[in-house]
N, C-alpha and C positions, 0 to 999 in steps of 0.2 A: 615706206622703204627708202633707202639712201641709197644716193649713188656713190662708191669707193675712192676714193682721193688718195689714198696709198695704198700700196702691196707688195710685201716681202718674202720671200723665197724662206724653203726650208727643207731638211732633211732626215731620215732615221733609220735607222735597223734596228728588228731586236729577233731573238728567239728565243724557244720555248715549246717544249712538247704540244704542246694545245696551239691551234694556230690562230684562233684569236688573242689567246695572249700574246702572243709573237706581235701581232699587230698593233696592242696595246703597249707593248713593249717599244716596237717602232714609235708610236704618237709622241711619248715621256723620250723618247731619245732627242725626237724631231721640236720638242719642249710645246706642242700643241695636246697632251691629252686631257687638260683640264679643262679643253673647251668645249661648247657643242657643236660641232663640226655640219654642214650645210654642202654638199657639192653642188658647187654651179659649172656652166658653161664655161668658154672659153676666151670673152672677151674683156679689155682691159680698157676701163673709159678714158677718153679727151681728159689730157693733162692729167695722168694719173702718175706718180710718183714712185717710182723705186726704190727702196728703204732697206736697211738691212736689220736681217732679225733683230736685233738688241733693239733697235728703235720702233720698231714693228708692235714689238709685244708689250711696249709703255700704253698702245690704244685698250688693250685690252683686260679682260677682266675673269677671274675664275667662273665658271657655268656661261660665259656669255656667249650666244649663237653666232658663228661666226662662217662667212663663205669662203669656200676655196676650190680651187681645180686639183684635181689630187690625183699625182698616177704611184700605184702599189702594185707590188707582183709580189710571190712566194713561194718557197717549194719544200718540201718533204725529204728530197731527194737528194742524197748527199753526195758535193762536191762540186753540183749544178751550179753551176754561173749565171744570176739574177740581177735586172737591173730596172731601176724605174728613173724616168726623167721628166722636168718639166721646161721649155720650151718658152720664154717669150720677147715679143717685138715689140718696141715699143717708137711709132714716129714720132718726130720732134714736132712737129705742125700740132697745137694743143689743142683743136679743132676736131683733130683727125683719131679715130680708136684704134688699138693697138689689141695684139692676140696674145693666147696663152694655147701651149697646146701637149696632151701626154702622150706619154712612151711608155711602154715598157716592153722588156725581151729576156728571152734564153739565150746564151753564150756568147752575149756582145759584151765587150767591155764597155768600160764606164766612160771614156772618151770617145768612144760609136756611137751608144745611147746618146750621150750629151749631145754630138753636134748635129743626128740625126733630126732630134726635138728641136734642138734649136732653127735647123733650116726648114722645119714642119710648121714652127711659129712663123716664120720669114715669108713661108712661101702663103700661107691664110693671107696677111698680111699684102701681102704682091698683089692677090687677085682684085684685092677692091680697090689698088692702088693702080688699077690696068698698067702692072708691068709684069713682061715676060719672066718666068722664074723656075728655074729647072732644079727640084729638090737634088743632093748628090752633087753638084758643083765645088769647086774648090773655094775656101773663103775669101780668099782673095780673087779671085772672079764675082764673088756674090760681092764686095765691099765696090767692085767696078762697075757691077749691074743698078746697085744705090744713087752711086754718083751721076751716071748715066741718065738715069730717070729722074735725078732732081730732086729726089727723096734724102732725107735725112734718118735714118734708121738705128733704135738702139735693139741690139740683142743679145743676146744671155738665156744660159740653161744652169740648172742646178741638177746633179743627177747623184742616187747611192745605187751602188752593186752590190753586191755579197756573194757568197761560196755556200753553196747547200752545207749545212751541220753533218760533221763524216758519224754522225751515231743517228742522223733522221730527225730528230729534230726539225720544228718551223722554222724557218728562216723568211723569216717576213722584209722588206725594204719597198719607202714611198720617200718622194719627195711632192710638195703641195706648195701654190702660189697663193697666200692669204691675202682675202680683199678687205680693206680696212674704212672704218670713215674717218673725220677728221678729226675726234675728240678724245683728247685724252681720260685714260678713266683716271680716276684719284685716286693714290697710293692707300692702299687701306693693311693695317699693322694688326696680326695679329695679337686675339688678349689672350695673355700670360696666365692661365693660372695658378692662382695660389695656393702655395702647401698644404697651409691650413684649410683651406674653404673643403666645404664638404656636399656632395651631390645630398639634397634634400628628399626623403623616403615618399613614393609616389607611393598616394591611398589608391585604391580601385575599389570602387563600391559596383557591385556587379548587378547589374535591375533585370529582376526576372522576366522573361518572355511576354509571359502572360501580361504585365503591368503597360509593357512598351504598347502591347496589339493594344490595350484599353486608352490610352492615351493618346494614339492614332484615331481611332473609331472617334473618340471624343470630339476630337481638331475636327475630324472631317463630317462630325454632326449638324447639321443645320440651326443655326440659333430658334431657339422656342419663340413664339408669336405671342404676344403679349395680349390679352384678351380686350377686345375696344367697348369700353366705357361707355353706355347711354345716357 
């Protein structure tokens, strides 16, 4: 297992009668649905790196299993006001681990959600840092409660909303913190095919039931004993 060296924020909406499509719809918006997706917890290792998408997704690779903290929400219900956020803090002290943490809600805007997440990651953050920290403060009180404590604190939220579909329709929306390791994968181009080339006709020779059971039995026959010689 690796430990993460980068992680980049990201977001999606999608809809769609069927609400896992909706969902999948969301991933291809959020440009993570080609991966194989892993929810983890919610911490962010000593000297872990903030990157943004475009540079995020040069590490990685089509099918490759990748971890993330991922908050989603949905509804049915049309005109419903939906939101998902993610939340993280990250200290300067490259010793020290930084948090990630989700949201999601009915009827808050996208800028409630956001900074809600964002003081939910602040405040994780606070407690191992023994300092005082009152989720709901002004951010300007929270950027003097940093200074105070001698902490150097980065934080950031990424959040999507959406409006329930007015025909009922899913309305899916996630935004998810990708944790990345440090290796870039190799650009790999796909091959072109040619006009001319031609898919080559697959034989099937079909082997009776009965040959396969004989063939089996055989294998699992015990070799004959050779008779010893006087």
């Amino acid at each position: 297992m690796y430990v993460p060296t980068k992680v980049f924020l990201t977001k999606g909406v999608g809809r769609h009668k069927e609400k896992l499509t909706s969902f999948e719809l969301a991933l291809r918006n959020a440009q993570i649905a080609k991966y194989n997706i892993v929810n983890v917890s919610s911490i962010v290792p000593p000297a872990c790196q903030l990157v943004p998408l475009a540079e995020g997704l040069k590490y990685l690779a089509p099918g490759q299993i990748i971890h993330c903290v991922m908050s989603r929400n949905a509804t049915n219900e049309p005109h419903r006001l939906i939101a998902a956020s993610i939340g993280i803090a990250i200290p300067k002290d490259p010793i020290q681990y930084g948090y990630l943490s989700e949201h999601h809600s009915f009827g808050e805007t996208e800028q409630k959600a956001g900074d809600y997440a964002e003081d939910l990651a602040a405040y994780m953050l606070a407690t191992i840092l023994g300092v005082e920290f009152e989720i709901g403060t002004s951010y300007d009180e929270e950027k003097e409660l940093w200074k105070i404590s001698g902490q150097t604190v980065k934080t950031a939220n990424i959040t999507q909303s959406a409006i329930g579909d007015k025909d009922g329709s899913w309305t899916t929306v996630l935004t998810a913190a990708i944790l990345i390791p440090s290796v870039k994968i190799p650009e790999v181009k796909p091959i072109e095919a040619k006009a001319e080339a031609k898919i080559p006709s697959l034989k099937v020779e079909k082997i009776p039931g009965n040959k396969i059971l004989d063939e089996v039995s055989e294998a699992r026959r015990p070799p004959k004993k050779e008779p010893v010689k006087v």
